[in-house]
KEROGU-760280 format. One record per residue (C-alpha): x, y, z; residue number from 1. Coordinates in steps of 0.02 Angstrom, whole numbers, padded with zeros to 5 digits. Layout:
{u: X v: Y w: Z num: NUM}
...
***
This chain:
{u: 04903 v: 04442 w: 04924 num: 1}
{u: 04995 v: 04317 w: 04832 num: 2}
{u: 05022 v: 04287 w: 04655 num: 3}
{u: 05042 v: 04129 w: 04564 num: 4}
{u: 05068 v: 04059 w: 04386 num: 5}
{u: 04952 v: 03931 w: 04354 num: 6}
{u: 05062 v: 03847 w: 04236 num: 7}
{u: 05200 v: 03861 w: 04390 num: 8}
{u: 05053 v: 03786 w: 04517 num: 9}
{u: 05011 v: 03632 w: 04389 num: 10}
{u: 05203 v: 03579 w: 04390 num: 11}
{u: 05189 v: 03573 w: 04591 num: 12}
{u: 05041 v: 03516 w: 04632 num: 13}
{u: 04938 v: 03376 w: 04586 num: 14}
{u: 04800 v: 03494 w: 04650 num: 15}
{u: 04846 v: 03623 w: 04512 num: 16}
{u: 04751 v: 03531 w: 04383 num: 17}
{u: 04586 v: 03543 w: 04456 num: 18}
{u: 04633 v: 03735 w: 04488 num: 19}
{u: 04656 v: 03748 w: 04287 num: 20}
{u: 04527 v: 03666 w: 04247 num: 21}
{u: 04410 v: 03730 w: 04390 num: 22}
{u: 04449 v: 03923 w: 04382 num: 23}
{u: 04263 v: 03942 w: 04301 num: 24}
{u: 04189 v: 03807 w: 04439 num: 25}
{u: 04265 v: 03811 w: 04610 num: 26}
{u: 04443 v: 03893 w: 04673 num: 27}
{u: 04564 v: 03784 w: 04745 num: 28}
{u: 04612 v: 03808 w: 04920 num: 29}
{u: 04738 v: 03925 w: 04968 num: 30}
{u: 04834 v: 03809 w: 05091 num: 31}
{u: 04871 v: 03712 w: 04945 num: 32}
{u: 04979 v: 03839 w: 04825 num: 33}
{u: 05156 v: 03872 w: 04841 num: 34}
{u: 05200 v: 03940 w: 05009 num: 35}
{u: 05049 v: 04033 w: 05048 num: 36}
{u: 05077 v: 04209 w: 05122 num: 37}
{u: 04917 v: 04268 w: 05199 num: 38}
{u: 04891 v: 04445 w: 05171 num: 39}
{u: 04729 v: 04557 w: 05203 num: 40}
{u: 04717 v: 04774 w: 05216 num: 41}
{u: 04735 v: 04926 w: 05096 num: 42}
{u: 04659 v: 04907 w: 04916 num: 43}
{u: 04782 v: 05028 w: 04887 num: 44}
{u: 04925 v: 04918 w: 04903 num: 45}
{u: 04849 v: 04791 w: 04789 num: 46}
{u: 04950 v: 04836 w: 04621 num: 47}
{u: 05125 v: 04810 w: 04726 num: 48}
{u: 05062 v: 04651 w: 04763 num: 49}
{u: 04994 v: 04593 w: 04606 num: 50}
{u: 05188 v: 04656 w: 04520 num: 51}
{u: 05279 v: 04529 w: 04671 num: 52}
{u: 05161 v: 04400 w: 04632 num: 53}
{u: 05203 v: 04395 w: 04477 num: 54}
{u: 05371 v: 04398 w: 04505 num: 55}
{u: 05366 v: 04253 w: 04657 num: 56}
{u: 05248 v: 04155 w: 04525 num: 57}
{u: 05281 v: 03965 w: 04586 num: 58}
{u: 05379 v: 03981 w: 04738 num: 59}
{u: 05284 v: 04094 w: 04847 num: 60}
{u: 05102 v: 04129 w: 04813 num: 61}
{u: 05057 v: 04309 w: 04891 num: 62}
{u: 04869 v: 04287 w: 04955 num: 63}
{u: 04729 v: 04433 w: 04977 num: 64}
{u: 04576 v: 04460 w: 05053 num: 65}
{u: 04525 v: 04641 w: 05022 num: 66}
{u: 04490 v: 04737 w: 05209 num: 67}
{u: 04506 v: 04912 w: 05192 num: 68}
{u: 04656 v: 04963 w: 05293 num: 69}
{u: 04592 v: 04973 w: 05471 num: 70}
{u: 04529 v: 04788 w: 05445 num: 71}
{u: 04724 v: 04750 w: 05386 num: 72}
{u: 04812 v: 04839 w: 05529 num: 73}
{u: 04696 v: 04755 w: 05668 num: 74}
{u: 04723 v: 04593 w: 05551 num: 75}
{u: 04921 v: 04584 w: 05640 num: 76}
{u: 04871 v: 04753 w: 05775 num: 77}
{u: 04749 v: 04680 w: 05909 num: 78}
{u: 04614 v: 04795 w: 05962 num: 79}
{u: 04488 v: 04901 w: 05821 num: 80}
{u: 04333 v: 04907 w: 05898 num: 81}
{u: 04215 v: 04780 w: 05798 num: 82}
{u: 04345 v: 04716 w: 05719 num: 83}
{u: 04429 v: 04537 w: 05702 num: 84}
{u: 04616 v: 04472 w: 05712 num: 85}
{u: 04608 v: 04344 w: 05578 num: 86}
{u: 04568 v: 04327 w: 05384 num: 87}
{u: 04384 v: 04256 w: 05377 num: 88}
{u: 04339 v: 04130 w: 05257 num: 89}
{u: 04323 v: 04204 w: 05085 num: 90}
{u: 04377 v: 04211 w: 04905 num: 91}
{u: 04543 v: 04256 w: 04897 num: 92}
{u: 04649 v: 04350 w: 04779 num: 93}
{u: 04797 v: 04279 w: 04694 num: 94}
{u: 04903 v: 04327 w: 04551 num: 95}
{u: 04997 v: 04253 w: 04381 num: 96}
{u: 05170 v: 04270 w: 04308 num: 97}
{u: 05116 v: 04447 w: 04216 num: 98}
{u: 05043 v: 04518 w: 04373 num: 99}
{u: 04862 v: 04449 w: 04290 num: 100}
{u: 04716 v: 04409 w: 04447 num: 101}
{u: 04670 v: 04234 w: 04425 num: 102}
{u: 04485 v: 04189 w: 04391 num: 103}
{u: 04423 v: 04132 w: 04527 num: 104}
{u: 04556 v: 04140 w: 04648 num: 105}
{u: 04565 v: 04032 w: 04796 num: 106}
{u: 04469 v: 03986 w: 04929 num: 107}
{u: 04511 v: 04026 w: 05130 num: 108}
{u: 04412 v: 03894 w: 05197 num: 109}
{u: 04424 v: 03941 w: 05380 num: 110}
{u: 04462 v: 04089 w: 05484 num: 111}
{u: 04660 v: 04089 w: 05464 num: 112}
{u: 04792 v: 04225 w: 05556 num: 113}
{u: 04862 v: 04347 w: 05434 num: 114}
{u: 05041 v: 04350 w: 05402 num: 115}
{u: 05037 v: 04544 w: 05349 num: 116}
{u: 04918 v: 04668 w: 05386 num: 117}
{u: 04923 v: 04814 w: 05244 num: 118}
{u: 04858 v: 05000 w: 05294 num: 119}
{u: 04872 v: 05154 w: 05221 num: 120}
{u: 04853 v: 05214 w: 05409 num: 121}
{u: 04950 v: 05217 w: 05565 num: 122}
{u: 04858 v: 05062 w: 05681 num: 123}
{u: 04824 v: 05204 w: 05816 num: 124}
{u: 04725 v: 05315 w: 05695 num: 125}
{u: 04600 v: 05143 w: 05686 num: 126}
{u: 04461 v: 05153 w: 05806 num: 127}
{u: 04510 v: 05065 w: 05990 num: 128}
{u: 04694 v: 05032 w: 05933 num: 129}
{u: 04806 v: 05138 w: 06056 num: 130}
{u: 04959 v: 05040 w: 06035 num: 131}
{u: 05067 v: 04930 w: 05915 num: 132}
{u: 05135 v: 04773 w: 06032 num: 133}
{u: 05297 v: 04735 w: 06044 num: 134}
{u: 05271 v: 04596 w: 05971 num: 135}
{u: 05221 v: 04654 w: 05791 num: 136}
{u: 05331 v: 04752 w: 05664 num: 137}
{u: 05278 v: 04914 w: 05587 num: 138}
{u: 05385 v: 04926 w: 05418 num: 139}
{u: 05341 v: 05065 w: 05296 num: 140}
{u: 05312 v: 05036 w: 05087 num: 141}
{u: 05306 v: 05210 w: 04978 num: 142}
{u: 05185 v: 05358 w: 05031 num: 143}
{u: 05001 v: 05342 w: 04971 num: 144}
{u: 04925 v: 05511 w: 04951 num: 145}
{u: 04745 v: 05548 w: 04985 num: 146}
{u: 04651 v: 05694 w: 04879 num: 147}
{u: 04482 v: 05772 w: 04858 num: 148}
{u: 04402 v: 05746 w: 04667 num: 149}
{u: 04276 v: 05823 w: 04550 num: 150}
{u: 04239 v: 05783 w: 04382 num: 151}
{u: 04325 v: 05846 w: 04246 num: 152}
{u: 04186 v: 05957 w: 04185 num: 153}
{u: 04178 v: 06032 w: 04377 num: 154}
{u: 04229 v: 06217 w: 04384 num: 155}
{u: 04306 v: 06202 w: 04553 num: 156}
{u: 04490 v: 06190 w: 04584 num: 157}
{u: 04523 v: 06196 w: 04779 num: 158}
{u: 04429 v: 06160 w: 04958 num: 159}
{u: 04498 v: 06227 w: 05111 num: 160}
{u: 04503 v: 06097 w: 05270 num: 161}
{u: 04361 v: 06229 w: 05332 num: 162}
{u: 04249 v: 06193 w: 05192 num: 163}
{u: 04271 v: 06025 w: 05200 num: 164}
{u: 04240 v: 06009 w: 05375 num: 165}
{u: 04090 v: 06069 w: 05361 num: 166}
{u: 04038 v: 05975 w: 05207 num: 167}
{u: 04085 v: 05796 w: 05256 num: 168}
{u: 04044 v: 05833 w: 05437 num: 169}
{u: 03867 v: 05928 w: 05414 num: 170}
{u: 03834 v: 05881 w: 05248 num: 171}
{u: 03696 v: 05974 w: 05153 num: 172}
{u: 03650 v: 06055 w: 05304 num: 173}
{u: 03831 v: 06134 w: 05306 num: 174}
{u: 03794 v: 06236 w: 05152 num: 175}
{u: 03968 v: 06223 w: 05073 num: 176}
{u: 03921 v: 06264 w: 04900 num: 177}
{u: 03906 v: 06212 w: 04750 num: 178}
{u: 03921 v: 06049 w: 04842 num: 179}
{u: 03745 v: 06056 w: 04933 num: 180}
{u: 03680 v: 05884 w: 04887 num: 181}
{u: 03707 v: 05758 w: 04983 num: 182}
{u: 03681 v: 05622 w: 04889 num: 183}
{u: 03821 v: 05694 w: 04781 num: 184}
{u: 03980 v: 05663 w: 04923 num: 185}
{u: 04035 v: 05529 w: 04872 num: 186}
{u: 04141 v: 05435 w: 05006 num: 187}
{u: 04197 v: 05273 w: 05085 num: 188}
{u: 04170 v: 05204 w: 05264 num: 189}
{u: 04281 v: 05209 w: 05444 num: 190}
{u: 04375 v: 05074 w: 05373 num: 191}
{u: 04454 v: 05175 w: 05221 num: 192}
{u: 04621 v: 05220 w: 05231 num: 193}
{u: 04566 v: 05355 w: 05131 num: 194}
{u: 04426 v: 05426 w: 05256 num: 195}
{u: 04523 v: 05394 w: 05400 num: 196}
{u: 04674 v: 05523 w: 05325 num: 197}
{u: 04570 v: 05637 w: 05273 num: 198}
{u: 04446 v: 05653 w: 05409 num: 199}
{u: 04597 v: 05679 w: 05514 num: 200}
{u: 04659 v: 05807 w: 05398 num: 201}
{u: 04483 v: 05904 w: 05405 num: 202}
{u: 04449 v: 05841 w: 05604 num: 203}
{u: 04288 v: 05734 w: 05576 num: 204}
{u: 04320 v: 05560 w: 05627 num: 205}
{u: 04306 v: 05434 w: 05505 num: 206}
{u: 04136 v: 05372 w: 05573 num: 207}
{u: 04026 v: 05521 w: 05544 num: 208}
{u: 04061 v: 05571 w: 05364 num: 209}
{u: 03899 v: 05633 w: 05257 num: 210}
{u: 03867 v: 05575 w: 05086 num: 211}
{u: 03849 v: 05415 w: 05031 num: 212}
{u: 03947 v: 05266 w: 05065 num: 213}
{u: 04026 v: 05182 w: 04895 num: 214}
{u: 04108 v: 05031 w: 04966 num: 215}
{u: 04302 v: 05061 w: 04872 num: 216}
{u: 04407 v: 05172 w: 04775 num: 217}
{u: 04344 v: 05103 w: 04610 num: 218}
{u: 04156 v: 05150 w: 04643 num: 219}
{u: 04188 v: 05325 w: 04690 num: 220}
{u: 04283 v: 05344 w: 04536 num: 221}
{u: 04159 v: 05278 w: 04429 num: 222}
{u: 04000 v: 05388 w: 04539 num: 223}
{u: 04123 v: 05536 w: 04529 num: 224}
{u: 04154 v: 05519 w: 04339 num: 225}
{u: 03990 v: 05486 w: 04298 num: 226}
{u: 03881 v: 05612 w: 04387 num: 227}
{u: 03727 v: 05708 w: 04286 num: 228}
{u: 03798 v: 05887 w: 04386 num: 229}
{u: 03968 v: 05872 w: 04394 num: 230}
{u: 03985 v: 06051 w: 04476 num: 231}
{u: 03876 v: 05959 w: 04630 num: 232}
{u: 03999 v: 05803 w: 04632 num: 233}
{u: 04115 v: 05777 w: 04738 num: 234}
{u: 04224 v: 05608 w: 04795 num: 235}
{u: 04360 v: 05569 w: 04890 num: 236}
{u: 04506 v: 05448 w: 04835 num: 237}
{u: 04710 v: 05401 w: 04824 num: 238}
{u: 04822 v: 05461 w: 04675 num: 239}
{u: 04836 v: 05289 w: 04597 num: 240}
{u: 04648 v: 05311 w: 04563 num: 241}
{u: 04654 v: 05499 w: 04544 num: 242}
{u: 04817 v: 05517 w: 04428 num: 243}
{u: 04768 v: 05361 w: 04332 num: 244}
{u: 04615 v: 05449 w: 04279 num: 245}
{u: 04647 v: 05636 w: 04260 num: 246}
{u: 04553 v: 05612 w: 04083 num: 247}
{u: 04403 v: 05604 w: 04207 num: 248}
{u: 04422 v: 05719 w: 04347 num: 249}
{u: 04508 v: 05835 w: 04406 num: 250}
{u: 04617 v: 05835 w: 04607 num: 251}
{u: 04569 v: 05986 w: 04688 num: 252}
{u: 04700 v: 06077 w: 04788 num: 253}
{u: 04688 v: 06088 w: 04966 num: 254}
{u: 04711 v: 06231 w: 05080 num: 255}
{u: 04753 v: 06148 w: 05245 num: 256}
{u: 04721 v: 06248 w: 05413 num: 257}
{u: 04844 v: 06396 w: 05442 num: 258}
{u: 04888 v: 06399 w: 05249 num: 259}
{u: 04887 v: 06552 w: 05153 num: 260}
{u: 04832 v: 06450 w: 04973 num: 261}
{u: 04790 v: 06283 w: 04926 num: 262}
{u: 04934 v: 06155 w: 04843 num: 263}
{u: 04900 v: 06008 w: 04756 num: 264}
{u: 05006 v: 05853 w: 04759 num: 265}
{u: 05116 v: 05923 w: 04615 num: 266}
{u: 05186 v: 06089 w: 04579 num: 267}
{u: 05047 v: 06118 w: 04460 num: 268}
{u: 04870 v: 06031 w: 04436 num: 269}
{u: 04953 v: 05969 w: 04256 num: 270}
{u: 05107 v: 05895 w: 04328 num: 271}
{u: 05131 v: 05703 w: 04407 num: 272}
{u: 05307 v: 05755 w: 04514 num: 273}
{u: 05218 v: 05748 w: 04678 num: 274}
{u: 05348 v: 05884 w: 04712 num: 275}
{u: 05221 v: 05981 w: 04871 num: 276}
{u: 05204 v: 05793 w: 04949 num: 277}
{u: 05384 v: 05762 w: 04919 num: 278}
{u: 05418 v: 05935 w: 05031 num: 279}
{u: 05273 v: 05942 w: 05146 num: 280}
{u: 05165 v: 06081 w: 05040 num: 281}
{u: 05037 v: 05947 w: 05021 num: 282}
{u: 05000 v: 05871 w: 05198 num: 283}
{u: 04871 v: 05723 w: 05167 num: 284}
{u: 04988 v: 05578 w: 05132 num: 285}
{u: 05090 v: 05435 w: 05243 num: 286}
{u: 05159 v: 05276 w: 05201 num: 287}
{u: 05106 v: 05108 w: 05159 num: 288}
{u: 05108 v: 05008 w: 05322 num: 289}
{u: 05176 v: 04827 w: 05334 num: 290}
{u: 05115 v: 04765 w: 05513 num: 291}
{u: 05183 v: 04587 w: 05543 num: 292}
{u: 05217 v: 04475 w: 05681 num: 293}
{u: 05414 v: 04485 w: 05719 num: 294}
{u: 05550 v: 04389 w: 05791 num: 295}
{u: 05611 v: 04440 w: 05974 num: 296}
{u: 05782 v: 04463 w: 05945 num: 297}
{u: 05803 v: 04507 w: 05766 num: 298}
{u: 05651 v: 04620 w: 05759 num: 299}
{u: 05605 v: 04571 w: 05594 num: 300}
{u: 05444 v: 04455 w: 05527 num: 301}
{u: 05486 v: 04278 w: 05589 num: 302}
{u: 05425 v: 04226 w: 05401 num: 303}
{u: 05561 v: 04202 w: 05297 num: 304}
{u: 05441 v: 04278 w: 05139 num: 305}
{u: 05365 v: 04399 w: 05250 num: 306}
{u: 05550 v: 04478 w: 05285 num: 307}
{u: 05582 v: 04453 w: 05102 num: 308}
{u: 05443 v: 04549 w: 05062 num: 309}
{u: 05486 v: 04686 w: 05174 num: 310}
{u: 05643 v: 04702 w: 05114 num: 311}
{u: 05604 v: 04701 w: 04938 num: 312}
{u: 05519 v: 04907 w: 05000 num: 313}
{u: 05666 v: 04943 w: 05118 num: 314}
{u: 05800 v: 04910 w: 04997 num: 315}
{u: 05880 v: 04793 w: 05091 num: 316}
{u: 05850 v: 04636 w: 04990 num: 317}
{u: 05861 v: 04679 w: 04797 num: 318}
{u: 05707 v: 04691 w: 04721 num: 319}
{u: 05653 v: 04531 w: 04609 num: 320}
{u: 05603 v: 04584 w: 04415 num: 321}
{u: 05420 v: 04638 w: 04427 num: 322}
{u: 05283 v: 04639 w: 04294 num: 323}
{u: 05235 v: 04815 w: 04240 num: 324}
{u: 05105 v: 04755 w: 04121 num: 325}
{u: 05128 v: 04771 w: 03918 num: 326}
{u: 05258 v: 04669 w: 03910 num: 327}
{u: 05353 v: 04778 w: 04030 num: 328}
{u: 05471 v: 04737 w: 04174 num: 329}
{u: 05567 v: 04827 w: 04297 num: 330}
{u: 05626 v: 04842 w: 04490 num: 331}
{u: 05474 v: 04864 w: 04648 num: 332}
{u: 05514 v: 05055 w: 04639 num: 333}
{u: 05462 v: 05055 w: 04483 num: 334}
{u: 05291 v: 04980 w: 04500 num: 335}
{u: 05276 v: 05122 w: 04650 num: 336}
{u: 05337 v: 05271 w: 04547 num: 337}
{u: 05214 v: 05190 w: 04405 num: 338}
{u: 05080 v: 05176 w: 04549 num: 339}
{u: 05054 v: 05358 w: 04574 num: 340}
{u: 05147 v: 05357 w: 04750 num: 341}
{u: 05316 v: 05410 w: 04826 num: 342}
{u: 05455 v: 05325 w: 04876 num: 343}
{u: 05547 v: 05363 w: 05036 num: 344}
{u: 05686 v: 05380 w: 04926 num: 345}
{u: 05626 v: 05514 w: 04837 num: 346}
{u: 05561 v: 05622 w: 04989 num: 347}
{u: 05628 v: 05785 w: 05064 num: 348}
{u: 05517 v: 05771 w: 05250 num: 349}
{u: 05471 v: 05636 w: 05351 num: 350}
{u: 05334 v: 05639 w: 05479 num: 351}
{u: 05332 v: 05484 w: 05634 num: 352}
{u: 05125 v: 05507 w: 05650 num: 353}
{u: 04973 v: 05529 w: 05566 num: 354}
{u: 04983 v: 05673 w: 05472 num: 355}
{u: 05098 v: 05756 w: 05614 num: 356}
{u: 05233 v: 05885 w: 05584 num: 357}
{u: 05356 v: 05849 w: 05468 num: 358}
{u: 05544 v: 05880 w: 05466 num: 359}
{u: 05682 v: 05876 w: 05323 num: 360}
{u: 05722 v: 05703 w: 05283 num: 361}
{u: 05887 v: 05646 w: 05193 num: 362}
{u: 05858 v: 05465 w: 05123 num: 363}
{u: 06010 v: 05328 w: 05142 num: 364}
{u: 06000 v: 05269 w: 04977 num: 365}
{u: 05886 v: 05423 w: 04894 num: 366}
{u: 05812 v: 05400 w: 04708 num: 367}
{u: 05735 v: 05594 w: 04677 num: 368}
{u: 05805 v: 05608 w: 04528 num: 369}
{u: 05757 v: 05442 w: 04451 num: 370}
{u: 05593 v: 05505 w: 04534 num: 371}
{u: 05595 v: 05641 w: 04417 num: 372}
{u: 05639 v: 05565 w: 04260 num: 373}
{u: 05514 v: 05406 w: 04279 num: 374}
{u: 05360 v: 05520 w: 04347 num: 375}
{u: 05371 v: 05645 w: 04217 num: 376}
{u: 05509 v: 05619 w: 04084 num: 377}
{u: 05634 v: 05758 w: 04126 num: 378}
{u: 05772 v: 05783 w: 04262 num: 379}
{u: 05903 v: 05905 w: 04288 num: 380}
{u: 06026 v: 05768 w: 04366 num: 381}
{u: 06173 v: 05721 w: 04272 num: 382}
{u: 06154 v: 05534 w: 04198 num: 383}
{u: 06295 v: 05439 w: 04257 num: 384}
{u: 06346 v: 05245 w: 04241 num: 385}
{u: 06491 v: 05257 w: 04396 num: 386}
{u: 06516 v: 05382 w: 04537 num: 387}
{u: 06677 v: 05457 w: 04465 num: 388}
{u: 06572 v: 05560 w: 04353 num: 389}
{u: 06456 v: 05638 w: 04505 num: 390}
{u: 06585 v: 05726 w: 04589 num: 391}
{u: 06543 v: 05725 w: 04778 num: 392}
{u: 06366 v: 05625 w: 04735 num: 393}
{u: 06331 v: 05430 w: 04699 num: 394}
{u: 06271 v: 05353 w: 04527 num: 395}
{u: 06101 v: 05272 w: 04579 num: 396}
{u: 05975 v: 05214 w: 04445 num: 397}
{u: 06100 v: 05305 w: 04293 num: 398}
{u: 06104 v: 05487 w: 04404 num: 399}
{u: 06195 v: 05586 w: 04500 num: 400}
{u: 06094 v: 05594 w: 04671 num: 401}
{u: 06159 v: 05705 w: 04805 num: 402}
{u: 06244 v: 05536 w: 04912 num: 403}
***
């Protein structure tokens, strides 16, 4: 998951030529780009990646081989049943300077070892993984949130974790109307990080979903948009897909088990504030996990970029100027908050397992309010430019946060 400037790659390597010239004919080999960082998992995580890229363009070239995020977390986390530990030889991913794939890519010549594993999973909810070793770092990026989707033209506007059960778990035989076809559940596979949350929200595993198989977030968007009954379609999907396309469809709210009414993500089906994730209405999210192989003493990657990259989502290394696309720039959380997902900075609960209990949550460095303004163009904070005028708060992003 890397990103590179071609121009950047031409200047350094004699190699880089060819790579110009050969984007339409054959893709130069990873190994030889800027620092390669090897990075495989989540589809989800790909627009973070393509925005550091960018922003690494020349000195550090962010390399991806798509996975789904079981396949990433067993990349780094030994153990998925059927799986395997390394990158296999493929096409790769890169990026340029404006956060821009490259034609072509690169090429992974050989089965290689990841340096990062991406999921939008804990390892242990993969199938056979019932531990992360000591010897590998689990370091959390922003929430992802996971949502059941109809087309825009649907009527429906909620599912209860008891309907759904029996939907994706019986199928048509489970007589869940209006959604009695089949053919019309439109889902992904045991690898999803998407499946894997939900079906763990609705208790069916992962492996024995009905409905028909679409290979990635993009295809059930397009199957979902596009369906001749939209009252009988029905997908599943992340909010980076979902939000990004509410021309299209519509996110039903969910009634989980033991709730009185269904909540969406936000307060409202209209709104983007992600307020009922933010304070645990909404159940069916988690973070981004960054699984990589760390240092014995220091307990952080042993790759230099790796633990730059890590930081970059932690806050503890300042974020590099990232690529927003039309011209824009701005800081990592920005990309995220652009992304459709949450910050830890801007949540209320915290939860230590898959979809497990949650409990209030105070962040170090918290950003709800710039949350606020850049999700949906209004806050109640106070702008600010120091602390002296936030009282017993901190100025952080130009308002008044609580610390």
């Amino acid at each position: 998951m890397r990103k590179v400037l071609h121009g950047a790659i031409a200047g350094l390597l004699a190699a880089a030529a060819v790579f110009g010239a050969a984007r339409e004919a054959r893709a130069a080999s990873c190994d030889t780009l800027p620092k390669p960082v090897y990075v495989t998992g989540s589809t989800a995580a790909k627009p973070f990646l393509a925005g550091l890229a960018g922003a690494l363009s020349g000195s550090v070239t962010l390399v991806y081989v798509s996975g789904g995020s079981c396949v990433g977390a067993n990349a780094v986390v030994p153990g998925m049943t059927g799986s395997v530990t390394q990158i296999p030889a493929a096409t790769a991913t890169i990026w340029d300077a404006t956060g821009a794939e490259v034609t072509g890519g690169c090429s992974v010549a050989a089965p290689i070892n990841a340096d990062i594993g991406l999921s939008d999973v804990f390892a242990t909810s993969c199938p056979g993984v019932t531990s992360v070793p000591a010897s590998v770092g689990d370091f959390w990026g922003p929430n992802q949130v996971m949502t059941f989707v109809v087309p825009k033209a649907s009527s429906q506007t909620v599912i209860s974790a008891e309907a759904a059960y029996l939907l994706f778990g019986f199928g048509t035989a489970g007589q869940v109307a209006p959604w009695d076809d089949e053919m019309q559940l439109f889902v992904r596979n045991q690898n999803s990080g998407t499946q894997t949350m939900l079906g763990l929200a609705i208790h069916v595993p992962a492996t024995k979903w009905k409905g028909v198989d679409t290979g990635g977030a993009g295809n059930v968007l397009t199957k979902v948009t596009s369906a001749a009954n939209p009252e009988k379609s029905i997908g599943i999907i992340s909010t980076d897909y979902a939000d990004a396309n509410r021309d299209k469809l519509k996110i039903l709210a969910y009634q989980h088990y033991g709730q009185y009414t269904g909540f969406w993500p936000d307060k409202s089906a209209t709104s983007f504030d992600k307020l009922n994730v933010r304070d645990g209405h909404y159940p069916i999210w988690g973070p981004l996990h960054i699984y990589a192989p760390i240092d014995a003493t220091t307990k952080k990657p042993a790759k230099k970029e790796v633990a730059d990259l890590v930081g970059y989502f932690d806050g503890s290394v300042a974020s590099p100027v990232i690529p927003l696309g039309a011209g824009k720039t701005g800081s990592l959380l920005d990309r995220e908050i652009a992304n459709y997902n949450v910050p830890q900075c801007a949540m209320k609960v915290s939860r230590t397992t898959e979809l497990g209990d949650v409990a209030p949550y105070t962040p170090a460095q918290p950003c709800g309010c710039y949350f606020d303004f850049k999700a949906t163009g209004a806050t109640t904070c106070t702008t600010c430019t120091s602390d002296a005028s936030c009282g017993a708060g901190k100025c952080r992003n130009g308002y008044c946060e609580a610390r």
